[in-house]
MDAnalysis code that builds the backbone (N, CA, C; Angstrom):
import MDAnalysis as mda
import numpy as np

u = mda.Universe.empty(261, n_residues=87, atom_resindex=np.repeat(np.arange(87), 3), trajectory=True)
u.add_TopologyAttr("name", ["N", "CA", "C"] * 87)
u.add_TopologyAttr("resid", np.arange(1, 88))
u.add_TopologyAttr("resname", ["UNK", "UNK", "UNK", "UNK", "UNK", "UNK", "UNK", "UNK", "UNK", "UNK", "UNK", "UNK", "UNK", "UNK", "UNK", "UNK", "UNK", "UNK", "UNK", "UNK", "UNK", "UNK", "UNK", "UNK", "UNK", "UNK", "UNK", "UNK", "UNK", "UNK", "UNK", "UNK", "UNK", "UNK", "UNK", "UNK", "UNK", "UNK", "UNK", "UNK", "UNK", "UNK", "UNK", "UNK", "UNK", "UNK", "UNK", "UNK", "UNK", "UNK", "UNK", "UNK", "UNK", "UNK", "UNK", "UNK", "UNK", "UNK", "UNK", "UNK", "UNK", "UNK", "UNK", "UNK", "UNK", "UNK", "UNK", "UNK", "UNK", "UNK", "UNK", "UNK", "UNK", "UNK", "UNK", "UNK", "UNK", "UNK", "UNK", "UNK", "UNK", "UNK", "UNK", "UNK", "UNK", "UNK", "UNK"])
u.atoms.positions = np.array([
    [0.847, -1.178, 0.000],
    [0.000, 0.000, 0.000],
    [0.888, 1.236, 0.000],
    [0.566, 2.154, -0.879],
    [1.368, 3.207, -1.233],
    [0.876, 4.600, 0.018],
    [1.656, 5.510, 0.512],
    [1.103, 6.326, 1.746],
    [1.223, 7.415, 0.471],
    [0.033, 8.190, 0.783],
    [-0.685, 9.418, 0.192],
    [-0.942, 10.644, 1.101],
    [-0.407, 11.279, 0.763],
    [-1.042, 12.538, 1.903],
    [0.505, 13.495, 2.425],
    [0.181, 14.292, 3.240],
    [1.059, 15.244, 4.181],
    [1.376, 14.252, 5.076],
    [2.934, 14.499, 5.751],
    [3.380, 14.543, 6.686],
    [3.325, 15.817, 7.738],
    [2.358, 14.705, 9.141],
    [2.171, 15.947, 9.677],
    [3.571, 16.565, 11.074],
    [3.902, 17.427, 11.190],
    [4.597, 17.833, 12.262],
    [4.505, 18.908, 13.465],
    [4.100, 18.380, 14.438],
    [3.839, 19.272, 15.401],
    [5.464, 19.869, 16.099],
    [5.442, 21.118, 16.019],
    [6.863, 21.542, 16.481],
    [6.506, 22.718, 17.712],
    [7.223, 22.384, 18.906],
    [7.074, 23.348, 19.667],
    [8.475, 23.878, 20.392],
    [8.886, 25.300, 20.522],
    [10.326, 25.238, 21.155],
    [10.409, 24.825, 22.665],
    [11.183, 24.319, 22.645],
    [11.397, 23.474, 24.310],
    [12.300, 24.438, 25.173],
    [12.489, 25.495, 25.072],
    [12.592, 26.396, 26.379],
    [11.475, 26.444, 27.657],
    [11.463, 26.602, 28.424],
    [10.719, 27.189, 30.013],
    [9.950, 28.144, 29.410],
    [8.254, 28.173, 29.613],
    [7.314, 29.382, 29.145],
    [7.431, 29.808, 27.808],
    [8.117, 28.401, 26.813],
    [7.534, 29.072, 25.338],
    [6.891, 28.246, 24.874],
    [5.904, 28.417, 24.282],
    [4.914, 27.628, 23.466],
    [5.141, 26.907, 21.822],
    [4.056, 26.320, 21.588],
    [4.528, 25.891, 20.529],
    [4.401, 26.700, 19.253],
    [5.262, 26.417, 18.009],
    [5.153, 27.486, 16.881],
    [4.019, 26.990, 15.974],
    [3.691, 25.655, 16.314],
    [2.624, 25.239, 15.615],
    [2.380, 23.717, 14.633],
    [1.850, 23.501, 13.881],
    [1.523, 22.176, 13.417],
    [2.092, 22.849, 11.813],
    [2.944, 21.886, 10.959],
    [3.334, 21.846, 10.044],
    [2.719, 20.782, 9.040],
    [2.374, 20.632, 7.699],
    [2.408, 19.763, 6.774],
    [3.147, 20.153, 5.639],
    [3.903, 18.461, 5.789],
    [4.702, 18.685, 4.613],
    [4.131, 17.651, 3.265],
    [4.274, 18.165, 2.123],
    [4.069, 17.578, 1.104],
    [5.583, 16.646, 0.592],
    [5.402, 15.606, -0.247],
    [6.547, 15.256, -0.325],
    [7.503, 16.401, -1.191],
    [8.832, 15.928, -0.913],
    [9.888, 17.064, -1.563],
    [10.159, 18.593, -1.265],
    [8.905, 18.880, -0.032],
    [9.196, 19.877, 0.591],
    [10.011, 19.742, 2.006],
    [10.299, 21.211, 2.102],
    [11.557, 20.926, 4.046],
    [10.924, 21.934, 4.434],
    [11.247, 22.528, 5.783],
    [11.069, 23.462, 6.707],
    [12.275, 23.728, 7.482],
    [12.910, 25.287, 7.511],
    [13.986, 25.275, 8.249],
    [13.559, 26.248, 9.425],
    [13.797, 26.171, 10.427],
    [14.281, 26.371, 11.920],
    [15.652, 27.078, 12.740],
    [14.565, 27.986, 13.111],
    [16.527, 28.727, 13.717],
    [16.467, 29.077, 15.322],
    [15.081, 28.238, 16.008],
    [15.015, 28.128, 17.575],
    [16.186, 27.153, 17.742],
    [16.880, 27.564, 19.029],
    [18.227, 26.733, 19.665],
    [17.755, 24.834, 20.098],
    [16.094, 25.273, 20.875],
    [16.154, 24.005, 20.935],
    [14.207, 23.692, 20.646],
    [14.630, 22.697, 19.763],
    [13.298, 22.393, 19.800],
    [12.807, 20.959, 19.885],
    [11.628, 20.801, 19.777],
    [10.650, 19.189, 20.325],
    [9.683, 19.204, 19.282],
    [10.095, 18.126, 18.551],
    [9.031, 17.630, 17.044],
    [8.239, 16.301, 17.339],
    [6.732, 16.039, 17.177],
    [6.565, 15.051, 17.366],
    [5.768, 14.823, 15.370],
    [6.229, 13.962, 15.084],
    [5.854, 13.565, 13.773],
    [5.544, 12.201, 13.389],
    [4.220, 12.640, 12.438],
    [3.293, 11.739, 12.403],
    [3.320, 10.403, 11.437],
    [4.489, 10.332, 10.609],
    [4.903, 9.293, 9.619],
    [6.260, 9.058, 9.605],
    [7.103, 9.117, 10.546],
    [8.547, 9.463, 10.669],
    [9.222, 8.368, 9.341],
    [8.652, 7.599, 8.836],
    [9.673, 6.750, 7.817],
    [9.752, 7.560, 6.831],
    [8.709, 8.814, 6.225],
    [9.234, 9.588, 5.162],
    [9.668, 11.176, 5.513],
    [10.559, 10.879, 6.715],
    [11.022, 12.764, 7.225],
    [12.503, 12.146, 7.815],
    [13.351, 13.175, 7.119],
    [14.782, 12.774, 7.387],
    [15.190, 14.443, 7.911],
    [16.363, 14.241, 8.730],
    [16.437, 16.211, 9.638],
    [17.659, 16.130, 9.393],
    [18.130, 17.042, 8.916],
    [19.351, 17.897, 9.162],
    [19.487, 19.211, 10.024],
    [20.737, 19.039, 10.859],
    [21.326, 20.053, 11.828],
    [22.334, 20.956, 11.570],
    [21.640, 21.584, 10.936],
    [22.686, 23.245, 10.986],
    [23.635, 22.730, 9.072],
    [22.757, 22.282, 8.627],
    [23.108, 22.128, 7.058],
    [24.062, 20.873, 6.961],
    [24.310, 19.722, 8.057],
    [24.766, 18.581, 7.975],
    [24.068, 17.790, 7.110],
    [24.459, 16.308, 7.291],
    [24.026, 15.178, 6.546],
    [22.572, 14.585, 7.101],
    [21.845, 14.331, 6.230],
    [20.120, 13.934, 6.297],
    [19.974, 12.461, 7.233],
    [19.301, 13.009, 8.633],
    [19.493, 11.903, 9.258],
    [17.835, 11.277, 9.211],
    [17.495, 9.901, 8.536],
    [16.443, 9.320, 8.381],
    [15.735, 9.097, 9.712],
    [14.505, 9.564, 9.513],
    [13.859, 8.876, 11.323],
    [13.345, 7.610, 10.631],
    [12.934, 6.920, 11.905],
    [12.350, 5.468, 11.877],
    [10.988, 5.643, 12.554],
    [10.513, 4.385, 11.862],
    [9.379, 3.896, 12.310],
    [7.902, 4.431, 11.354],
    [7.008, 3.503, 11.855],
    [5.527, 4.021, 11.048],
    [4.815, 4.659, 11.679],
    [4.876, 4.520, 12.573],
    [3.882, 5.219, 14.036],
    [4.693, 6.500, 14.294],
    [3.445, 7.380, 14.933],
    [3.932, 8.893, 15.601],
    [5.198, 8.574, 16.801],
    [6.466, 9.776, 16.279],
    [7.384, 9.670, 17.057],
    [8.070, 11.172, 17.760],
    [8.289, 11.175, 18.793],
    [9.260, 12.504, 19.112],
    [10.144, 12.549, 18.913],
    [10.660, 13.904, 18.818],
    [12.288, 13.792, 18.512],
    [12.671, 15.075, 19.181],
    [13.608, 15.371, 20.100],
    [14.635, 16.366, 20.304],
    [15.457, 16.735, 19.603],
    [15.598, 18.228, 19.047],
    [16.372, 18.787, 18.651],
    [17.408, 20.189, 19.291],
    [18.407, 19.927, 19.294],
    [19.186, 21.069, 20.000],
    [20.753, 21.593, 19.035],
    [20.853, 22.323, 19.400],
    [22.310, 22.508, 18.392],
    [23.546, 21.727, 18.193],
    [23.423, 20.782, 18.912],
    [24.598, 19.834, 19.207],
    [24.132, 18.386, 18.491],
    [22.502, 18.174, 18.683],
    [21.666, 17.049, 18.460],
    [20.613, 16.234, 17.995],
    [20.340, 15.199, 16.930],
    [18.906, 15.387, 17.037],
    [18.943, 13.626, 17.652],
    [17.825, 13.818, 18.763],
    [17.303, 12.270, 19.557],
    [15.941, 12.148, 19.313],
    [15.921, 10.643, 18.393],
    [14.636, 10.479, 18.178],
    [14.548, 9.496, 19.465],
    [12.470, 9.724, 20.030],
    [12.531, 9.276, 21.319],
    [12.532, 7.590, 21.246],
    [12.593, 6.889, 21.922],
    [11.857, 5.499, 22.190],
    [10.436, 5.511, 21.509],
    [10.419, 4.475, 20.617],
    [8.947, 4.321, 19.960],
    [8.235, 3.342, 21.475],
    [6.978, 3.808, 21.234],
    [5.862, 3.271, 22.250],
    [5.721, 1.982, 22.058],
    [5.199, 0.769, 22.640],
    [5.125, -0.384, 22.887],
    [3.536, -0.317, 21.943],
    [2.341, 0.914, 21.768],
    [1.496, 0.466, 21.162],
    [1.525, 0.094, 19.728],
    [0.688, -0.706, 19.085],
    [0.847, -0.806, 17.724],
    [-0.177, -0.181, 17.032],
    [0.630, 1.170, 15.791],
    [-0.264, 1.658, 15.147],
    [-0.320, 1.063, 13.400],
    [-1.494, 1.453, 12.724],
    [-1.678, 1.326, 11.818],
    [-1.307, 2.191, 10.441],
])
């Protein structure tokens, strides 16, 4: 089965008392760049969204199911996938 649609991304900056910048969709072949120091992505198809840090090399996320990921200037940590199984 072929996946159709946006990739969705919820991005919020992870400082103390800042909120989030908002919900992103990406179409395929599009990016979004970022210039908060540290931020917290949770994304909704992670097998077709790969991140680069500060114009480095394209690091692939994993998995089919919704995943978090930390981002900071030094890093990106995708979280532990959940024990549930999605579709």
């Amino acid at each position: 089965m072929k996946r159709i649609g946006r990739i969705l991304i919820w991005v919020a900056v992870a400082t103390l008392g800042a909120g989030a910048l908002g919900k992103i969709a990406l179409e395929r072949g599009e990016s979004q760049t970022f210039v908060q120091r540290n931020l917290w992505l949770n994304v909704s198809f992670p097998k077709h969204v790969a991140l680069a840090l500060n114009g480095g090399s394209a690091l692939p996320l994993k998995g089919r199911c919704p995943v978090s990921v930390s981002v900071t200037p030094q890093q990106i940590t995708q979280q532990a996938a959940t024990t549930v199984s999605c579709h």
